[in-house]
C-alpha positions, 0 to 999 in steps of 0.5 A, spaced: 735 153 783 742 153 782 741 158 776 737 162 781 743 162 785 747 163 781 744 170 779 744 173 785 749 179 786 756 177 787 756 183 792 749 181 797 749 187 802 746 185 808 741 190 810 739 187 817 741 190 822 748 187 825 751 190 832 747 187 838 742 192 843 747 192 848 753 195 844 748 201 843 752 207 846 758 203 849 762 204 842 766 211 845 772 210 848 777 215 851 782 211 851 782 209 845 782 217 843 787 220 848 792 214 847 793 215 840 793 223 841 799 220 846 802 215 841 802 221 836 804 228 839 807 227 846 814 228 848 812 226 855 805 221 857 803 222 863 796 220 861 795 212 862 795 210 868 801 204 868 808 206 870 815 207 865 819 204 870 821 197 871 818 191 874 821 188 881 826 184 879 824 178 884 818 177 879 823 179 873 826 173 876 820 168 877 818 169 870 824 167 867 825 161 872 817 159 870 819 160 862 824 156 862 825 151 868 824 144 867 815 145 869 814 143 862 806 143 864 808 151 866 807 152 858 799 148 858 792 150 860 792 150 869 786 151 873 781 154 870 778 158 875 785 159 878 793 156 878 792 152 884 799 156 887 797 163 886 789 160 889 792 158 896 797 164 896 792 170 896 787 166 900 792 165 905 794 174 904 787 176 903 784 171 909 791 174 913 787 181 912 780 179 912 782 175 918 777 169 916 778 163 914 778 163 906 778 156 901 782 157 895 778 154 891 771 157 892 774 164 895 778 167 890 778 166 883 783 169 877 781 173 872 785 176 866 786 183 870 781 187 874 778 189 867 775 182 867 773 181 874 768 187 873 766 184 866 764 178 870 761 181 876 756 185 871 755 180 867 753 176 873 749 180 877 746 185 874 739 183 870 735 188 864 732 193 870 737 192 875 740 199 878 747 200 880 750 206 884 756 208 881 760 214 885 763 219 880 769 221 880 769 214 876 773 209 872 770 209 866 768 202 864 764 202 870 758 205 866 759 201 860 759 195 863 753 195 866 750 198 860 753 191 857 749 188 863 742 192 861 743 195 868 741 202 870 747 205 872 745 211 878 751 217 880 752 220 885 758 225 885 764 226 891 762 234 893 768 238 893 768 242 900 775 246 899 779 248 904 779 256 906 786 257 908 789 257 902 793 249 904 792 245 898 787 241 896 786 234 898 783 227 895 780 228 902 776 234 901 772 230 896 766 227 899 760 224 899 753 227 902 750 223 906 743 223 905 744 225 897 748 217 898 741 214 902 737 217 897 740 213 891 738 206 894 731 204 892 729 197 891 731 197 884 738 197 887 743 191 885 750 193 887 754 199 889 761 200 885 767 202 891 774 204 888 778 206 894 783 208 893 779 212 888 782 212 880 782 218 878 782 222 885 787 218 889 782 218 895 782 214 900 775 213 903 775 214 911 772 208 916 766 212 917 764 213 908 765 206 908 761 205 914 756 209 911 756 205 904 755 199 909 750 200 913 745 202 906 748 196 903 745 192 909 739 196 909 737 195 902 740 188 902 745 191 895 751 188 893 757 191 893 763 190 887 769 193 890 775 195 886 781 195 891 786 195 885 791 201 888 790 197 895 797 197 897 799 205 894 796 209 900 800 215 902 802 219 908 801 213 914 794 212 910 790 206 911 787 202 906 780 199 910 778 192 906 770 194 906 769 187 907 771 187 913 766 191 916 760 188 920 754 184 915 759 186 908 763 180 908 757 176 904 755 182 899 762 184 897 766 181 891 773 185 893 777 186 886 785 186 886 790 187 880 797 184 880 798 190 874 798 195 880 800 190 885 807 188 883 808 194 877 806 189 871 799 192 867 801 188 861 801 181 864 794 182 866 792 177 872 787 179 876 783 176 882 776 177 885 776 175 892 770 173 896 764 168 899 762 162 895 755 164 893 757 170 889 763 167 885 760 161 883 756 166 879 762 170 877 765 163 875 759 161 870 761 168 866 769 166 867 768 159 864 763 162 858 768 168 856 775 167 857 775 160 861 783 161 863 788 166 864 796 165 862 799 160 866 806 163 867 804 169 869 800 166 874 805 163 876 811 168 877 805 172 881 804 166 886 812 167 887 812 174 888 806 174 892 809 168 897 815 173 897 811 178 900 808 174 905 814 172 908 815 180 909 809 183 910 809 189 914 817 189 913 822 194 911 824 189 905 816 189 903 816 191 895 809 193 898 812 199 903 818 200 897 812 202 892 808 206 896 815 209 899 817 210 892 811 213 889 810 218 895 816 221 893 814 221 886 808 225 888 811 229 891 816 231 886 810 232 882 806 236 886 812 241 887 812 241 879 806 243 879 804 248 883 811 252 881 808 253 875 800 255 877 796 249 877 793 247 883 794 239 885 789 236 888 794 232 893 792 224 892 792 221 899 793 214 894 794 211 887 798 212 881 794 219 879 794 227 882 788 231 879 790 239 878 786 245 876 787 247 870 783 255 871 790 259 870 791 256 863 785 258 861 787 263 857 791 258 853 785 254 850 780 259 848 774 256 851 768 255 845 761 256 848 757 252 843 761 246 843 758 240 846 765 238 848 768 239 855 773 245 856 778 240 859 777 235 854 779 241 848 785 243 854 787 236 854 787 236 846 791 242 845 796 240 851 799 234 847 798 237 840 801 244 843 806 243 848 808 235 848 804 232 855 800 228 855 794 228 860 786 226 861 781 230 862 777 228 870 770 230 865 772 223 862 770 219 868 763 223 870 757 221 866 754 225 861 750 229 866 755 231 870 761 232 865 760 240 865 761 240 873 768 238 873 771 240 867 777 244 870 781 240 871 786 233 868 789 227 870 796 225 872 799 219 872 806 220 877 808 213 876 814 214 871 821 214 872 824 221 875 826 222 867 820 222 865 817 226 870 823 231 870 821 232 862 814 233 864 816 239 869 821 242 863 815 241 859 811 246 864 817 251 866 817 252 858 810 253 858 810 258 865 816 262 861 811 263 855 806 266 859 809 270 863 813 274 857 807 274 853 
């Protein structure tokens, strides 16, 4: 044997195949694509969706003191599901704004960033055949995630109903047709995917779609995962309505959150689910398989910063009311900007994003009638290489089908330093001038 073994070739290529079933069609990831196009041309990147400002100083403060305090224990594994201080606050927050009564330990538990409360819930509820019903515009993991899980994802589009008198277009004027929604439900269905306010439009969903939503929910005995990372970023005296708080929802919802949008710190990825028991149970075997825990220190910090923001909840103080007052201001400026220059904003009733119109730059992009690639995927392309800005394109957050449907348009973010968003409006001024004298 050992003669035989000897003679195999040093270089014994495997010929099975290595990649699992459930990464087939999953391997594509814009981001992955448009950040390095950012890292290696833009001059401004409003592109990816976290901001250039710093974080508030109290959880600068409170990292700092857990970093190197005397709590040694600070710098060990904690509860897996959750540190304990960060637990109790945000069931006493959530239980506050849902007005019920939550456990820390069986009501919430932490993730590592929303991203991978969507993983669990996914990988928890949705089997070989399951149905999803994914609302387009959406954040792009929703689709690949359920691909993951073997499910089915099913879309269905907010349709554009423009306004007549010439006012600018909203987030609100993206809607959802009642009997097209209805439609999609079937005893198929595991879950609907909710993100309000919704990444990239910025709408804020009304009272009435979420009760639309909840009423097919009940009807049709579906889940419904809803992604609330931008919960406290709404504008214009908008409210924010927990679709957990509405009649029969509260035990077939799992409420997702983010400390990265909450407290302005994406690179601390601490995440949360909220929600009844007989869901995050499930969600707990996932999270004790996967990643098992989350950074202590950053959990700590937040639990800080959170009971920071309980005592001033509603408050003029409030980082909560700062932030969203801030961010107001900032899509205003960049409303502003862009209008100047020719491109139709699409006015975010919430969130860190603005949606323009791209039609009148056309002319700048030659349009390439045999190509596969959306026209606002090439825009975006030529915008960073060409000009400097980084932008991403709205087909990225439609489904294959219906990418070509909504390729005039791209995707800001307006959570950056007024240098930065000064910068981008020269870069737009330059480009106007060039136009018009050309």
């Amino acid at each position: 044997t050992s003669k035989s073994f000897l003679s195999l070739p040093l270089q014994a290529k495997m010929s099975r195949p290595v990649q699992a079933r459930r990464l087939e069609g999953v391997d594509k990831n814009i981001w992955v694509e448009f950040v390095k196009l950012a890292a290696t041309y833009s001059k401004v990147n409003l592109g990816q969706g976290f901001p250039d400002f710093p974080a508030p100083d109290f959880l600068r403060e409170a990292f700092t003191r857990a970093l190197s305090g005397e709590n040694h224990m600070l710098h060990q594994y904690t509860r897996a599901f959750g540190h304990p201080p960060l637990v109790k606050v945000l069931a006493q927050l959530f239980g506050k704004l849902l007005g019920r009564d939550l456990d820390p330990m069986t009501n919430v538990m932490v993730t590592v960033g929303a991203y991978q409360a969507l993983f669990c819930c996914f990988q928890a509820f949705v089997d070989e055949g399951d149905e999803v019903i994914i609302i387009e515009p959406f954040f792009d993991c929703y689709e690949s995630m359920v691909k993951m899980a073997g499910g089915t994802p099913v879309f269905i589009p907010l349709r554009l109903k423009a306004p007549k008198d010439g006012k600018l277009m909203s987030s609100a004027d993206w809607q959802l047709d009642p009997a097209e929604l209805a439609s999609k439900f079937s005893e198929r269905t595991k879950a609907i995917v909710l993100n309000s306010p919704n990444n990239p439009l910025g709408k804020v969903f009304s009272r009435g779609e979420l009760e639309l939503i909840a009423d097919l929910c009940v009807k049709h005995d579906v889940l419904c995962i809803s992604d609330e990372v931008y919960e406290w970023l709404v504008y214009d005296g908008k409210e924010h309505i927990r679709i957990a708080s509405l009649q029969g929802m509260w035990d077939r919802t799992v409420i997702i959150g983010s400390a990265g949008k909450t407290f302005s710190v994406t690179g601390w990825k601490v995440g949360w689910t909220v929600g009844p028991d007989r869901l995050l149970q499930h969600l707990r075997t996932v999270h004790q398989n996967s990643v098992y825990h989350c950074a202590t220190i950053a959990q700590e910090a937040v639990a800080q910063g959170f009971q920071r923001e309980l005592m001033l909840y509603g408050k003029p103080d409030s980082y909560f009311v700062q932030l969203s007052k801030e961010l107001q201001q900032k899509r205003d400026w960049l409303v502003q900007s862009l209008e100047a220059v020719g491109m139709k904003p699409i006015v975010p009733e919430g969130t860190y994003f603005l949606v323009a119109d791209i039609s009148e730059f056309k002319s700048d992009v030659p349009d390439v009638p045999s190509s596969d690639e959306p026209y606002d995927n090439r825009f975006a392309k030529w915008m960073v290489k060409n000009k400097g800005l980084a932008a991403i394109p709205l087909s990225a957050f439609y489904s294959k089908a219906h990418k070509n449907n909504y390729n005039n348009f791209i995707r800001f973010c307006f959570a950056k330093e007024e240098a930065t968003l000064k910068a981008a409006n020269e870069i737009l001024q330059k480009w106007k001038k060039e136009k018009t004298s050309s």
